[in-house]
C-alpha positions as CSV (number, residue, x, y, z in Angstrom):
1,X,0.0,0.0,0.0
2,X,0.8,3.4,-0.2
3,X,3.3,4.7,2.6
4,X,1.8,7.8,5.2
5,X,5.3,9.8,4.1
6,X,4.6,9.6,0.5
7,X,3.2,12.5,-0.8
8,X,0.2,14.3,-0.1
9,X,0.0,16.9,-2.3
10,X,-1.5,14.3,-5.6
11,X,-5.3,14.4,-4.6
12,X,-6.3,11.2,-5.1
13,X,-10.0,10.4,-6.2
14,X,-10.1,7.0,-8.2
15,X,-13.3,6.8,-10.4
16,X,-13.6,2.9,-10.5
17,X,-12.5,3.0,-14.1
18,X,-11.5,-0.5,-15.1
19,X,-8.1,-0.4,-16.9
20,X,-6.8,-4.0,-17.0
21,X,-7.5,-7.8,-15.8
22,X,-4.4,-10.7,-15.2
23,X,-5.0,-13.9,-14.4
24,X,-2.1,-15.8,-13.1
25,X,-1.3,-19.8,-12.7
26,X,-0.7,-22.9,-13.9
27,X,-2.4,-25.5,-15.9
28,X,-4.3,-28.8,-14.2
29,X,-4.8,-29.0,-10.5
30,X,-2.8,-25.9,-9.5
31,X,-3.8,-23.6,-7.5
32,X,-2.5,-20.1,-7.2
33,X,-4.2,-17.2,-5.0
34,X,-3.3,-13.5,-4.6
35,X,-3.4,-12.3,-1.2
36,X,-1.7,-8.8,-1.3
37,X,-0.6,-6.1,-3.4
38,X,1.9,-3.0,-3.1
39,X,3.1,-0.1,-4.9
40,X,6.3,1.4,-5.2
41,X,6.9,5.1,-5.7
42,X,7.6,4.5,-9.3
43,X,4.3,3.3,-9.9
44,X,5.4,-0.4,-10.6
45,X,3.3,-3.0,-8.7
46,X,3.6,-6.2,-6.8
47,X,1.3,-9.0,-6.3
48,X,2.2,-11.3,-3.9
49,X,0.8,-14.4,-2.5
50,X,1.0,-18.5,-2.5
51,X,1.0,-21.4,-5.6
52,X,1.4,-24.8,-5.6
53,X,2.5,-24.6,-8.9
54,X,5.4,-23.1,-10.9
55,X,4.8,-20.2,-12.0
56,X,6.4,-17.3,-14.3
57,X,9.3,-19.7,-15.3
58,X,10.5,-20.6,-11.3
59,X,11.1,-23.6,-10.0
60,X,8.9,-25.3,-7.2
61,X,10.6,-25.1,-4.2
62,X,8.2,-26.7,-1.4
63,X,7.2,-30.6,-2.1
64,X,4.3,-30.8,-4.7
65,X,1.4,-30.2,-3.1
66,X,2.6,-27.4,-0.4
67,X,2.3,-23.8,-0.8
68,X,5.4,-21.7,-2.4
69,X,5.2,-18.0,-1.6
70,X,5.2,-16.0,-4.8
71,X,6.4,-12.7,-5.3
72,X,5.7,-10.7,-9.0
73,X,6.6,-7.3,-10.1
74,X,4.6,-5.2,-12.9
75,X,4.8,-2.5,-14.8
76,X,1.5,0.2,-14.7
77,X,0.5,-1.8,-17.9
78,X,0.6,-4.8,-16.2
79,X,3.7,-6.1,-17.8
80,X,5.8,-8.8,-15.9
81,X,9.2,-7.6,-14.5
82,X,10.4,-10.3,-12.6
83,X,9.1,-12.6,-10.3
84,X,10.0,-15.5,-7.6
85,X,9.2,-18.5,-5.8
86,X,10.2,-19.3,-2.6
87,X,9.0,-21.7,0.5
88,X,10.1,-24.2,2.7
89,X,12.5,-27.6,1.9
90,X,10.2,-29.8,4.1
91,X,6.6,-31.1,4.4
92,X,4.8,-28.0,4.9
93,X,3.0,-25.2,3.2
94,X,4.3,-21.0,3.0
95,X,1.7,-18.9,4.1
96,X,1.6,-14.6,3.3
97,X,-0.9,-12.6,4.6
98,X,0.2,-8.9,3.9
99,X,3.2,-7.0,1.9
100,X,4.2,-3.5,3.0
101,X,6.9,-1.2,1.2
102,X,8.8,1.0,3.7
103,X,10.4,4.4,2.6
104,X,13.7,3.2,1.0
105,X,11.8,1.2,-1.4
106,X,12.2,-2.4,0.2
107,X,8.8,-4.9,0.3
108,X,8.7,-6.9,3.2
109,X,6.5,-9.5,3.7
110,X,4.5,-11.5,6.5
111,X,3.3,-15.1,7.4
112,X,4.2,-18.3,8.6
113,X,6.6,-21.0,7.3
114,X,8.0,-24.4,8.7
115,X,12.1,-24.2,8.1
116,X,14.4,-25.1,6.9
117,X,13.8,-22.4,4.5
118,X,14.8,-21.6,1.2
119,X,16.8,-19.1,2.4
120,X,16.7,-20.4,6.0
121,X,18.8,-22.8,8.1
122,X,16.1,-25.5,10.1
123,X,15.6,-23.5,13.2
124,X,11.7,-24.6,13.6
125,X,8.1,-22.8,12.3
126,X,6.6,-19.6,13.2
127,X,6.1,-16.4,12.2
128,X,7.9,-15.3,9.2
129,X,9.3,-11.9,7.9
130,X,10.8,-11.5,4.3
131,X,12.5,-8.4,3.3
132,X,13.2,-7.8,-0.6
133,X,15.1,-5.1,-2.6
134,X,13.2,-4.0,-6.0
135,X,15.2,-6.0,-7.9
136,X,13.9,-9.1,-5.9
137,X,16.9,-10.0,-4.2
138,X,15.8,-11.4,-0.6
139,X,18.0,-9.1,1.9
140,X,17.2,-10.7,4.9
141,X,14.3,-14.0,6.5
142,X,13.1,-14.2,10.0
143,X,11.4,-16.7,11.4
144,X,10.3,-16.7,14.8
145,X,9.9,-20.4,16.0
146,X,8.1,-21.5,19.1
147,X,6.9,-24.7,20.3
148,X,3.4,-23.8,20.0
149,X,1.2,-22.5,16.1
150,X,2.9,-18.5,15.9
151,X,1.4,-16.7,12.9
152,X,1.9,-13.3,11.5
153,X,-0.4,-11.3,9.7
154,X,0.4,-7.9,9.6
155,X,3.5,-5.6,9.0
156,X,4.3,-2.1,8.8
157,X,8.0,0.6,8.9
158,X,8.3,4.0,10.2
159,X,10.1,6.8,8.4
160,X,13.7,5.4,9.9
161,X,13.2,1.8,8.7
162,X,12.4,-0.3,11.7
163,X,9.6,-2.8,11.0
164,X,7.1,-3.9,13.1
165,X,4.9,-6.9,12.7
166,X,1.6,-8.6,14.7
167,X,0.0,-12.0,14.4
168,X,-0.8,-14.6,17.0
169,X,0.7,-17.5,19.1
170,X,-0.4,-20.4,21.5
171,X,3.0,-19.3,23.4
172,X,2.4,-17.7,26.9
173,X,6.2,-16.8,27.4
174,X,8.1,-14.8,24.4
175,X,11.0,-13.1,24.5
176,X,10.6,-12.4,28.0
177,X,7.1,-11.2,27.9
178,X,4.3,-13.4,29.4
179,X,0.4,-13.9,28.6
180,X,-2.1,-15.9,29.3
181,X,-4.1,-16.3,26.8
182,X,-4.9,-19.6,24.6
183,X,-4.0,-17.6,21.9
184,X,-2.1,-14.0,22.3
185,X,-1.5,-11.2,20.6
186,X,2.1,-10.2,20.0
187,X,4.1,-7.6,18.1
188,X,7.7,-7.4,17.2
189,X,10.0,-4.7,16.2
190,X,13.3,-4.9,14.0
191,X,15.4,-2.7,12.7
192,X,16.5,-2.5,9.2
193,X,19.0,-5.0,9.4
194,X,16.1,-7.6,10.8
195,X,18.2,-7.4,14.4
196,X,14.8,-8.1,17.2
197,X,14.6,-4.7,19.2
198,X,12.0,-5.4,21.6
199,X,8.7,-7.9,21.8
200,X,4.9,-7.3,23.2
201,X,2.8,-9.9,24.1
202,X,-0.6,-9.2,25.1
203,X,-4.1,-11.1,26.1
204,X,-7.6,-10.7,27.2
205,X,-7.4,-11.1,30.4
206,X,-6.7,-15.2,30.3
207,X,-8.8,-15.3,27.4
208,X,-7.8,-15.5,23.4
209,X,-6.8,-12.0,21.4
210,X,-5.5,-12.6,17.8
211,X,-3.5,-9.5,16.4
212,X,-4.4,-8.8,12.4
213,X,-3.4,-5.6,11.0
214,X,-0.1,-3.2,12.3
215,X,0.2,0.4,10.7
216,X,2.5,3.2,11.0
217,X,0.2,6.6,12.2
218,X,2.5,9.3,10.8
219,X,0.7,12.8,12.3
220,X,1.3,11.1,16.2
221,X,4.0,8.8,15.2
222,X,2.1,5.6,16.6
223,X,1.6,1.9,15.9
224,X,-2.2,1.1,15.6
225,X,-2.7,-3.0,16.0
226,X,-5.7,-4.3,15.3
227,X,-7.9,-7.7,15.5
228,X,-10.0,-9.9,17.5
229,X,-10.7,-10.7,21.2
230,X,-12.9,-13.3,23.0
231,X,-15.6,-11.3,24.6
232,X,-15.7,-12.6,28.1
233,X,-13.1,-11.1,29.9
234,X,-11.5,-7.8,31.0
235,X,-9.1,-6.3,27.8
236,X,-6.6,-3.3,29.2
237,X,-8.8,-3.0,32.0
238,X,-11.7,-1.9,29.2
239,X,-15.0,-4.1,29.2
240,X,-16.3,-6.0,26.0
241,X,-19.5,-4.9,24.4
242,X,-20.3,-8.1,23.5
243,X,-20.4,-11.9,24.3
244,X,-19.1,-14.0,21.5
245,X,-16.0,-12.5,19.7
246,X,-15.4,-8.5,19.6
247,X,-12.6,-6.4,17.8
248,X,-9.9,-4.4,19.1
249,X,-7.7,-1.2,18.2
250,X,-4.8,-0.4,20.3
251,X,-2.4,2.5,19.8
252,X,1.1,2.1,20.8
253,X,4.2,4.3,21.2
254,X,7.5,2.8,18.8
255,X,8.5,1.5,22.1
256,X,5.5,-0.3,22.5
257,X,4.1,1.8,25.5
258,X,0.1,1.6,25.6
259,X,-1.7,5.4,24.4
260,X,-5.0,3.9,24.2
261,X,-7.2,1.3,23.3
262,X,-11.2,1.4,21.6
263,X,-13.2,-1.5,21.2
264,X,-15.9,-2.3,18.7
265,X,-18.9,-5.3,18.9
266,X,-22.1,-6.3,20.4
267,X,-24.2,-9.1,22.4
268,X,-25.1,-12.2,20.9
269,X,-22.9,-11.7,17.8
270,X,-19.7,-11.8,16.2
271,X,-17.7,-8.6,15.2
272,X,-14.2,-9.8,13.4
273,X,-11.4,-6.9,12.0
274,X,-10.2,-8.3,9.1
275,X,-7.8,-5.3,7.5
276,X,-7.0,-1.9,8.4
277,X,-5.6,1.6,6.9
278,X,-4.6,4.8,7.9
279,X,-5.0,8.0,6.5
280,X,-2.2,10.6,6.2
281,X,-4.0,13.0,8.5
282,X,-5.2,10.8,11.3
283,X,-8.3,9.1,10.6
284,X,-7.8,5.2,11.5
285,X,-10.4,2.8,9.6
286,X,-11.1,-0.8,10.1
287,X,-13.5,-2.7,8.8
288,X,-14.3,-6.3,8.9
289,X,-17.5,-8.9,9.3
290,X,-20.3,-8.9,11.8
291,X,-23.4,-11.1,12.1
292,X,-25.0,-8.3,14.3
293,X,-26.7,-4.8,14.3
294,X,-23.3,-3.2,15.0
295,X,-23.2,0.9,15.6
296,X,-26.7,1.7,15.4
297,X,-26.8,-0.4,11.7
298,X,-28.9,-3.0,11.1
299,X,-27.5,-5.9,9.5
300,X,-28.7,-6.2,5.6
301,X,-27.5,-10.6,5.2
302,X,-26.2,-13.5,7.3
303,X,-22.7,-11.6,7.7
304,X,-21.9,-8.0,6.2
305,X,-19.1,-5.9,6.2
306,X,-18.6,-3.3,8.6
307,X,-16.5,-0.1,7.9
308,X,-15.0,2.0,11.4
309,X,-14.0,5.2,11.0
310,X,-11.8,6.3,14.4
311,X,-9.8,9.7,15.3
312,X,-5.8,9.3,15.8
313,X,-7.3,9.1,19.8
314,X,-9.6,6.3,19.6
315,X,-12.5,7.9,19.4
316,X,-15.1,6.3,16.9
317,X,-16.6,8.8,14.5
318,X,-18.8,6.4,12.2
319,X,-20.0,3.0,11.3
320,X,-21.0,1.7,8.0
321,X,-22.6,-1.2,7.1
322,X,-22.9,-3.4,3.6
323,X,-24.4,-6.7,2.6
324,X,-26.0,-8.2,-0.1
325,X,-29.7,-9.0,1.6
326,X,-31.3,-12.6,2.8
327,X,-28.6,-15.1,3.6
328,X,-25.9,-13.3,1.8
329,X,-22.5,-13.6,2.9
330,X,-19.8,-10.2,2.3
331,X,-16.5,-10.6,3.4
332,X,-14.1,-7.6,3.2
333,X,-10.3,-8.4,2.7
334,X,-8.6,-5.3,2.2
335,X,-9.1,-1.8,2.6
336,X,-7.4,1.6,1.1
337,X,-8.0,5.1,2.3
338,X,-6.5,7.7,0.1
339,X,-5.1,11.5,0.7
340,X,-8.4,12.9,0.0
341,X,-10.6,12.0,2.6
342,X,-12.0,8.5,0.5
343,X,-12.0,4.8,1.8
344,X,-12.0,2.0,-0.7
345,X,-12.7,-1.7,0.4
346,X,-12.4,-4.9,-1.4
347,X,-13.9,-8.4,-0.8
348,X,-16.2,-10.8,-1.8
349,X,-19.7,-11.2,-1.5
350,X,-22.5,-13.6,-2.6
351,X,-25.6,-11.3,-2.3
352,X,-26.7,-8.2,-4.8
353,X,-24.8,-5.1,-2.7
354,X,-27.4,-2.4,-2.9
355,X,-29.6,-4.0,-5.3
356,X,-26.6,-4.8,-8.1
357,X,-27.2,-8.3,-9.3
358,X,-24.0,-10.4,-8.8
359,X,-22.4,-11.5,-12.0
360,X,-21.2,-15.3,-10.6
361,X,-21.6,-17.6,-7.4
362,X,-19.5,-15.0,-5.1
363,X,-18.1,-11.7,-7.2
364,X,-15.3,-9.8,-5.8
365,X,-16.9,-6.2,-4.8
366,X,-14.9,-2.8,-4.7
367,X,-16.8,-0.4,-2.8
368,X,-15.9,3.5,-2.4
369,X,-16.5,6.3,0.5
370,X,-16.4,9.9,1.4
371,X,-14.9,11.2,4.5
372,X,-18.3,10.8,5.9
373,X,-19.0,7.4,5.3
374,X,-21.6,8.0,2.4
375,X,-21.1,4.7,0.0
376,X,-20.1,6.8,-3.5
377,X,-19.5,3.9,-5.8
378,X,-20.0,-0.1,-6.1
379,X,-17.5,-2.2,-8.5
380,X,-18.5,-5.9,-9.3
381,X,-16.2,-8.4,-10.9
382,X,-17.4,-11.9,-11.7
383,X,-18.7,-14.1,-14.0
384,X,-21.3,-16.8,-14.0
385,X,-21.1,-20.0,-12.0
386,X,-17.5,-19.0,-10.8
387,X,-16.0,-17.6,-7.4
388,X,-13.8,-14.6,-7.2
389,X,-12.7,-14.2,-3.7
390,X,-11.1,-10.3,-3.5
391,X,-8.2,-9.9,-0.7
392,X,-5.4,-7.2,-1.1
393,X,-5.7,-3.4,-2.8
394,X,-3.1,-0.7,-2.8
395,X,-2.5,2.9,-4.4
396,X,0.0,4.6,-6.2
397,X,1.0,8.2,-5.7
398,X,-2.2,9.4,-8.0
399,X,-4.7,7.2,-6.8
400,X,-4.6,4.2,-9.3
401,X,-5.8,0.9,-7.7
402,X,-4.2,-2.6,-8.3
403,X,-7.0,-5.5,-6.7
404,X,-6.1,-8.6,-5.6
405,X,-7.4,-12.2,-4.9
406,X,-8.2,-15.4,-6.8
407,X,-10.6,-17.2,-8.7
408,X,-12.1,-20.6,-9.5
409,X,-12.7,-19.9,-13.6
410,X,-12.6,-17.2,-16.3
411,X,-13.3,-13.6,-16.1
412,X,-13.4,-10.3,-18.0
413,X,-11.4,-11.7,-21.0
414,X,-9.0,-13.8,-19.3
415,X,-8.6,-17.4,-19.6
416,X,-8.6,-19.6,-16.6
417,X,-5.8,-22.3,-15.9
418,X,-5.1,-24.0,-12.6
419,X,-7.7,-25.1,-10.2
420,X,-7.9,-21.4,-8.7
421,X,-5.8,-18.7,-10.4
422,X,-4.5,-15.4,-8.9
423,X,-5.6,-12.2,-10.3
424,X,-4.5,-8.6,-10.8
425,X,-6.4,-5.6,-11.3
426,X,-5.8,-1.8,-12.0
427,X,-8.7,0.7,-11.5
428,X,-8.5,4.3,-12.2
């Protein structure tokens, strides 16, 4: 995604202008998905995600049916620039959740991987950080392996280079910080060399929290975390609204000191964060699925997305809510707010979002909002009898769009060719 120190002064507005459509994978029983997309200040673009295949010309690097991570660079016109495979030399599957580009231009990306690594001695499996130069040369892999599951999901930089990423782990003593959660939120902080700095681990009072999304908040120069909690118990000495599973957002200092801490849900239902973005001047969004009226919103499906607008203090300012009627089911994977005051979400749904009929089984849905939280636009792509699933969306400096995800068959022109194919799309 765009960076918060990139510059402001491009207003960005994208129209939802359909440029181009890629489809990416390998013939037969391969399957290939696209989970995340960044851009680099020169306007080139990378799609990253997972493949059991081979793909671009690389050789397979996991055993056959396990997951390789992929990494692919475009130009603006969608041309290929280079791409790579990597994974792990044993019985297990690569797993990538989010990519991130920091200031100087490097893409560093998170999951969770068993070792020994491509690039990795066998030290054990946890969660895993990749940094890459734009020439796709891998500077530096960290895997942080513990005797219980570790994942990470989310990873951000600040302005001097230190990266700092947030998942989840069954371990209740890290690095010298204890929890005592079944699961537990933690965040770690490197510096550019991928040297450890410090560790947080943090739980719900004996009870399960599962970090998501990390971001850099430029105008207070704070880490925002985000993600789930189980709703029974105390969290930072703040009550849950509700009684099944609520969401969290938790500012930090970049010494991981606690500023503040908001929490969203409601009784008798299930409010999930699933992805995160903040603005360069302050406003925080989150959004994520809920099976609940959430906010003063009444629920429009079975589960709907749910769109959070917060101040750099915590404070909510508005909730939105979309779904696509009846049973529907719309699941949001990525989110994008601009310089000018827009949001942009991107997901999948199998329902008719505000009365649009839905071109397949489940369409991916990109879906644009003022500062306010009025719903200005509604993108559909899809195609009959097929399943797009929508997960990752970045900007460049100008506004332009590049969509991620997969899909089960053909769309807009492009041929399908493994079991599930990755796609790439650029709005305007």
């Amino acid at each position: 995604m765009l960076n918060a120190w990139d510059c402001i002064e491009l207003p960005q507005n994208n129209q939802g202008n359909k440029q181009w459509t890629k489809i990416f994978g390998q013939s037969g029983t391969f399957q290939t998905f696209g989970n995340s997309s960044a851009v680099e200040r020169s306007g080139n673009v990378y799609m990253v995600g997972t493949t059991t295949g081979s793909i671009f010309g690389q050789t397979k690097i996991s055993p056959t049916s396990e997951n390789d991570l992929l990494i692919a660079k475009f130009k603006p016109d969608g041309q290929l620039i280079w791409a790579k495979q990597t994974g792990s030399t044993v019985t297990s599957s690569t797993y990538v959740e989010l990519s991130h580009i920091d200031i100087f231009g490097n893409l560093y990306l998170i999951g969770s991987a068993n070792t020994p690594f491509n690039e990795l001695g066998s030290i054990g499996a946890g969660s895993l950080l990749i940094k890459v130069n734009s020439s796709g040369v891998i500077l530096w892999t960290r895997v942080v392996p513990t005797g219980g599951e570790t994942l990470g999901y989310g990873v951000t930089s600040d302005p001097w280079g230190n990266v700092y990423i947030t998942g989840n782990t069954e371990e209740q003593l890290l690095n010298g910080q204890s929890a005592t959660g079944a699961r537990n939120t933690f965040i770690f902080k490197y510096n550019p060399v991928g040297d450890l700095v410090w560790t947080k681990l943090f739980d719900s009072t004996g009870i399960s929290s599962y970090g998501q999304n990390i971001q850099y908040e430029v105008t207070t120069q704070s880490l925002i975390v985000s993600g789930q909690i189980s709703a029974t118990a105390q969290f930072f000495n703040k009550t849950p609204p509700g009684s099944i599973t609520d969401s969290y957002i938790v500012s930090f200092d970049l010494n991981g000191n606690l500023k503040w801490v908001q929490l969203i849900g409601g009784t008798g239902f299930a409010t999930q964060i699933r992805t995160m973005s903040v603005d360069q001047k302050g406003s925080i969004y989150v959004a994520g699925d809920t099976n609940g009226n959430l906010e003063g919103n009444t629920i429009d499906g079975a589960s709907v997305q749910f769109l959070t607008r917060l101040n750099v203090f915590g404070d909510k300012i508005w909730t939105k809510m979309l779904g696509g009627g009846a049973s529907s089911v719309t699941l949001v994977g990525g989110l994008y707010a601009d310089n000018s005051g827009h949001v942009y979400s991107f997901g999948k749904t199998n329902g008719n979002l505000l009365g649009i009929s839905k071109l397949g089984n489940n369409d991916a849905y990109l879906a644009k909002y003022d500062l306010k939280g009025n719903l200005e636009w509604i993108r559909l792509s899809g195609n009959t009898s097929i399943d797009l699933t929508g997960r990752g969306i970045s900007s460049d400096r100008f506004g332009v769009l590049y969509v991620t995800g997969f899909t089960s068959g053909s769309f807009d022109g492009q041929s399908k060719l493994g079991t599930y194919d990755a796609f790439l799309i650029k709005y305007e």
